[in-house]
C-alpha positions, -999 to +999 in steps of 0.1 A: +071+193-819+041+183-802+022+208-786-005+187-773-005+166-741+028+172-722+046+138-710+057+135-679+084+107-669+073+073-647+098+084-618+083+121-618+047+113-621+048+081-593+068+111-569+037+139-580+010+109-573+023+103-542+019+138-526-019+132-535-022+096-515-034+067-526-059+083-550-036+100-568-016+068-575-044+052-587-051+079-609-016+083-619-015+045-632-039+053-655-019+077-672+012+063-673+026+040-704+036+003-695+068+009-679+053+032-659+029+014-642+050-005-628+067+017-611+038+037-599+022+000-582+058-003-564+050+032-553+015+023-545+023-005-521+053+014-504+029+039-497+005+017-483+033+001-458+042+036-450+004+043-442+003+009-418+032+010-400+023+053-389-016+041-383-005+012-363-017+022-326+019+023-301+028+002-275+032+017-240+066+027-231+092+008-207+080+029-181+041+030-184+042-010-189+061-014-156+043+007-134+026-017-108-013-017-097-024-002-068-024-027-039-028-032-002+004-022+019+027-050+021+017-069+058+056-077+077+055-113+063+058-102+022+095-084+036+121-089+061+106-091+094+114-062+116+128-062+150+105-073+180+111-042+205+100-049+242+095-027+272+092-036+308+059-015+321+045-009+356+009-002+362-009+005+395-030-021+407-056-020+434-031-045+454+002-031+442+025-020+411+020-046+382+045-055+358+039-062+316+061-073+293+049-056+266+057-063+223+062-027+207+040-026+179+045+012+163+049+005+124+019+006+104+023-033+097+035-040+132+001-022+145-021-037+115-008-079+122-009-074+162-020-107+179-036-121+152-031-156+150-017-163+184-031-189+204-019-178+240-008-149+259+002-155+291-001-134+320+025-107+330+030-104+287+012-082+264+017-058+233+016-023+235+002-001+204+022+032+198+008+058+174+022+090+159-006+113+174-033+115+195-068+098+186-099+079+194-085+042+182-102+013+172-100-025+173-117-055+159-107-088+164-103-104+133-082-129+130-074-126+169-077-161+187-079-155+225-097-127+243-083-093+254-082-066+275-076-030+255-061-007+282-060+030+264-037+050+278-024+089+272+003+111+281+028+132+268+046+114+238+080+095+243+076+102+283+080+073+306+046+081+329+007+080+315-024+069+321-054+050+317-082+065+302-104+041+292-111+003+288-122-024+268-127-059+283-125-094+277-127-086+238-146-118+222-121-136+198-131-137+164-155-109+161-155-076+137-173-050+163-152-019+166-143-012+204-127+021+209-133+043+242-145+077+237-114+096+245-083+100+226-050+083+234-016+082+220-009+041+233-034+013+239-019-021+260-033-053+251-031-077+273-051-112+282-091-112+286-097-104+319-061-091+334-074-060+342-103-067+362-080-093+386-058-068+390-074-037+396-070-016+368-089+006+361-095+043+344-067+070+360-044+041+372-005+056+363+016+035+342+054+039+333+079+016+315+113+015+307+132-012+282+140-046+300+178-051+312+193-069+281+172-055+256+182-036+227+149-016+228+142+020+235+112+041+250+082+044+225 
Protein backbone atom coordinates (compact mmCIF):
# COMPACT_ATOMS: atom_id res chain seq x y z
CA UNK A 1 0.00 0.00 0.00
CA UNK A 2 0.99 3.27 -0.87
CA UNK A 3 1.41 5.67 1.81
CA UNK A 4 2.36 8.56 -0.15
CA UNK A 5 0.15 10.99 -2.04
CA UNK A 6 -3.52 10.11 -1.34
CA UNK A 7 -5.86 9.98 -4.63
CA UNK A 8 -8.73 11.57 -4.77
CA UNK A 9 -11.48 10.58 -7.50
CA UNK A 10 -12.37 13.13 -10.67
CA UNK A 11 -16.07 13.52 -9.38
CA UNK A 12 -14.89 14.29 -5.72
CA UNK A 13 -12.08 16.56 -6.42
CA UNK A 14 -14.10 18.77 -9.42
CA UNK A 15 -17.11 18.89 -6.27
CA UNK A 16 -13.96 20.11 -3.58
CA UNK A 17 -12.64 22.61 -6.45
CA UNK A 18 -15.75 24.04 -6.87
CA UNK A 19 -16.36 25.27 -3.24
CA UNK A 20 -12.96 27.23 -3.85
CA UNK A 21 -14.30 29.12 -7.30
CA UNK A 22 -12.77 29.30 -10.21
CA UNK A 23 -9.17 29.17 -8.79
CA UNK A 24 -9.65 26.20 -7.20
CA UNK A 25 -10.70 24.52 -10.53
CA UNK A 26 -7.96 25.67 -12.21
CA UNK A 27 -5.84 24.33 -9.61
CA UNK A 28 -7.66 21.23 -9.40
CA UNK A 29 -7.03 20.42 -13.28
CA UNK A 30 -3.70 20.32 -12.61
CA UNK A 31 -3.91 17.55 -10.32
CA UNK A 32 -6.18 15.50 -11.81
CA UNK A 33 -5.21 12.45 -14.31
CA UNK A 34 -6.66 12.60 -18.00
CA UNK A 35 -10.12 11.61 -17.30
CA UNK A 36 -10.22 13.92 -14.87
CA UNK A 37 -9.73 16.86 -16.47
CA UNK A 38 -12.24 16.60 -18.33
CA UNK A 39 -14.56 16.60 -15.96
CA UNK A 40 -13.17 19.27 -13.82
CA UNK A 41 -13.33 21.88 -17.39
CA UNK A 42 -17.23 20.75 -17.66
CA UNK A 43 -17.22 21.83 -14.03
CA UNK A 44 -15.26 24.90 -14.82
CA UNK A 45 -17.60 26.29 -17.43
CA UNK A 46 -20.86 25.36 -15.43
CA UNK A 47 -19.48 27.33 -12.87
CA UNK A 48 -18.81 30.12 -14.97
CA UNK A 49 -22.56 30.12 -16.40
CA UNK A 50 -23.60 29.92 -12.87
CA UNK A 51 -21.35 33.05 -12.08
CA UNK A 52 -23.05 35.05 -15.27
CA UNK A 53 -26.38 34.37 -15.06
CA UNK A 54 -26.26 35.51 -10.69
CA UNK A 55 -23.93 38.70 -11.71
CA UNK A 56 -26.26 39.60 -14.47
CA UNK A 57 -27.83 43.05 -13.23
CA UNK A 58 -32.16 42.38 -13.00
CA UNK A 59 -34.65 43.86 -14.92
CA UNK A 60 -37.24 45.97 -13.16
CA UNK A 61 -40.30 44.25 -12.15
CA UNK A 62 -43.91 44.41 -13.81
CA UNK A 63 -44.69 46.94 -11.52
CA UNK A 64 -41.63 49.40 -11.38
CA UNK A 65 -41.54 49.20 -15.43
CA UNK A 66 -45.20 50.36 -15.64
CA UNK A 67 -45.31 53.03 -13.33
CA UNK A 68 -45.89 56.28 -15.47
CA UNK A 69 -43.82 59.67 -15.42
CA UNK A 70 -44.93 62.50 -13.60
CA UNK A 71 -47.01 64.72 -15.90
CA UNK A 72 -49.18 67.79 -16.16
CA UNK A 73 -53.01 67.06 -15.02
CA UNK A 74 -54.96 65.82 -17.77
CA UNK A 75 -56.76 69.28 -19.44
CA UNK A 76 -60.93 68.09 -20.15
CA UNK A 77 -60.04 67.39 -23.78
CA UNK A 78 -57.50 64.15 -22.99
CA UNK A 79 -61.03 62.46 -21.20
CA UNK A 80 -64.68 62.62 -21.56
CA UNK A 81 -65.88 66.04 -21.50
CA UNK A 82 -67.76 66.95 -18.43
CA UNK A 83 -71.12 68.45 -18.20
CA UNK A 84 -71.52 72.21 -18.98
CA UNK A 85 -73.55 73.46 -15.78
CA UNK A 86 -75.26 76.94 -16.17
CA UNK A 87 -76.85 79.39 -13.67
CA UNK A 88 -79.07 82.28 -14.31
CA UNK A 89 -77.50 85.26 -12.06
CA UNK A 90 -78.87 88.77 -11.24
CA UNK A 91 -76.50 91.61 -10.39
CA UNK A 92 -77.46 95.20 -9.43
CA UNK A 93 -76.80 97.69 -11.97
CA UNK A 94 -76.75 101.47 -11.61
CA UNK A 95 -80.04 101.38 -13.93
CA UNK A 96 -81.60 98.07 -12.65
CA UNK A 97 -81.13 94.25 -11.91
CA UNK A 98 -78.90 92.64 -14.70
CA UNK A 99 -79.10 89.24 -15.78
CA UNK A 100 -75.89 86.62 -16.81
CA UNK A 101 -75.97 83.49 -18.07
CA UNK A 102 -73.18 82.20 -16.62
CA UNK A 103 -70.92 78.59 -17.63
CA UNK A 104 -69.98 76.86 -14.20
CA UNK A 105 -66.50 76.31 -14.21
CA UNK A 106 -65.58 74.60 -10.55
CA UNK A 107 -63.32 71.51 -11.56
CA UNK A 108 -59.74 72.08 -11.60
CA UNK A 109 -59.66 71.53 -15.50
CA UNK A 110 -62.96 73.30 -16.01
CA UNK A 111 -61.25 76.48 -14.09
CA UNK A 112 -57.67 75.87 -15.76
CA UNK A 113 -59.36 75.76 -19.89
CA UNK A 114 -61.92 78.69 -19.13
CA UNK A 115 -62.46 80.92 -22.21
CA UNK A 116 -59.50 80.16 -23.78
CA UNK A 117 -59.85 79.86 -27.38
CA UNK A 118 -63.20 81.46 -27.83
CA UNK A 119 -63.66 84.02 -30.18
CA UNK A 120 -67.00 85.79 -28.88
CA UNK A 121 -68.95 86.24 -25.87
CA UNK A 122 -71.87 87.93 -26.16
CA UNK A 123 -73.51 90.07 -23.93
CA UNK A 124 -75.96 88.90 -21.20
CA UNK A 125 -73.43 85.32 -21.17
CA UNK A 126 -70.45 84.74 -19.13
CA UNK A 127 -68.61 82.06 -16.95
CA UNK A 128 -68.53 82.01 -13.44
CA UNK A 129 -65.28 80.61 -11.53
CA UNK A 130 -66.24 78.51 -8.25
CA UNK A 131 -63.47 77.60 -5.82
CA UNK A 132 -63.35 75.34 -2.79
CA UNK A 133 -62.23 78.20 -0.37
CA UNK A 134 -61.66 81.53 -0.01
CA UNK A 135 -58.54 83.38 -1.65
CA UNK A 136 -56.84 86.18 -3.50
CA UNK A 137 -57.29 84.58 -7.27
CA UNK A 138 -55.51 85.22 -10.25
CA UNK A 139 -55.80 85.38 -13.98
CA UNK A 140 -53.71 85.72 -17.05
CA UNK A 141 -54.94 85.60 -20.33
CA UNK A 142 -53.22 83.25 -22.15
CA UNK A 143 -54.64 81.71 -24.77
CA UNK A 144 -57.84 84.01 -24.16
CA UNK A 145 -59.05 85.78 -27.50
CA UNK A 146 -61.43 88.64 -26.64
CA UNK A 147 -61.21 90.95 -23.62
CA UNK A 148 -62.84 90.56 -20.19
CA UNK A 149 -64.29 91.89 -17.37
CA UNK A 150 -63.17 89.83 -13.92
CA UNK A 151 -65.99 90.56 -11.46
CA UNK A 152 -64.73 88.93 -7.84
CA UNK A 153 -67.24 88.28 -5.78
CA UNK A 154 -67.65 86.68 -1.95
CA UNK A 155 -70.14 85.36 0.21
CA UNK A 156 -70.98 82.63 2.23
CA UNK A 157 -70.33 79.36 0.13
CA UNK A 158 -73.24 77.53 -1.69
CA UNK A 159 -75.64 80.68 -0.75
CA UNK A 160 -77.68 82.22 -3.45
CA UNK A 161 -76.61 86.16 -2.42
CA UNK A 162 -72.84 87.82 -2.56
CA UNK A 163 -71.10 90.43 -3.60
CA UNK A 164 -68.63 92.30 -5.45
CA UNK A 165 -65.54 93.00 -4.07
CA UNK A 166 -63.35 93.96 -6.50
CA UNK A 167 -62.76 94.35 -10.35
CA UNK A 168 -60.67 93.81 -13.18
CA UNK A 169 -61.48 95.51 -16.54
CA UNK A 170 -61.33 95.14 -20.05
CA UNK A 171 -58.51 92.36 -19.55
CA UNK A 172 -56.19 92.66 -22.82
CA UNK A 173 -56.43 89.33 -24.84
CA UNK A 174 -53.38 87.60 -25.19
CA UNK A 175 -51.30 88.83 -22.36
CA UNK A 176 -49.62 86.87 -19.31
CA UNK A 177 -49.94 89.83 -16.47
CA UNK A 178 -51.52 88.45 -13.36
CA UNK A 179 -54.71 90.49 -12.40
CA UNK A 180 -56.13 89.58 -9.12
CA UNK A 181 -57.82 92.27 -6.67
CA UNK A 182 -56.45 92.48 -3.26
CA UNK A 183 -59.21 90.85 -1.42
CA UNK A 184 -60.19 87.30 -1.14
CA UNK A 185 -63.14 85.74 -2.88
CA UNK A 186 -64.70 82.44 -3.06
CA UNK A 187 -66.34 83.15 -7.09
CA UNK A 188 -64.98 85.53 -9.75
CA UNK A 189 -67.64 86.20 -13.06
CA UNK A 190 -66.14 86.74 -16.25
CA UNK A 191 -67.92 88.30 -18.50
CA UNK A 192 -67.22 90.58 -21.89
CA UNK A 193 -64.53 93.66 -21.81
CA UNK A 194 -66.29 96.40 -20.75
CA UNK A 195 -69.90 94.97 -19.43
CA UNK A 196 -69.33 96.18 -16.25
CA UNK A 197 -68.67 99.68 -16.72
CA UNK A 198 -72.07 99.99 -19.23
CA UNK A 199 -73.80 98.62 -16.71
CA UNK A 200 -72.89 100.00 -13.56
CA UNK A 201 -71.28 97.55 -11.68
CA UNK A 202 -69.30 98.13 -9.47
CA UNK A 203 -67.58 97.09 -5.89
CA UNK A 204 -70.54 96.24 -3.16
CA UNK A 205 -73.16 95.63 -6.03
CA UNK A 206 -75.34 92.26 -4.60
CA UNK A 207 -75.54 89.49 -6.92
CA UNK A 208 -77.73 86.17 -6.56
CA UNK A 209 -78.39 83.32 -9.06
CA UNK A 210 -80.37 80.37 -9.29
CA UNK A 211 -80.18 77.51 -12.14
CA UNK A 212 -82.12 78.49 -15.47
CA UNK A 213 -85.72 76.80 -15.95
CA UNK A 214 -84.84 73.65 -17.93
CA UNK A 215 -81.45 73.14 -16.74
CA UNK A 216 -80.19 70.16 -15.08
CA UNK A 217 -77.76 72.35 -12.97
CA UNK A 218 -77.53 73.18 -9.40
CA UNK A 219 -76.29 76.11 -7.13
CA UNK A 220 -72.36 76.36 -6.93
Amino acid sequence: MDHGRRSVSPLRGARRAARRGPRGLLAAEQDLPGGGVALVRRAILAFAVLFIACSAPRSPDRESAATPLQTAPPSVSQGAAEPVRWVSMTLEGSQGPVDVLAEVASSPQQRAKGLMYRDSLAEGKGMLFVYERRDVHTFWMKNTLIPLDMLFMDGPPHQEHISVIGIVHEAEPRTLTHRSVSAPSIYVLEVPGGWARKMGISVGSRASWEPPSGASSATP
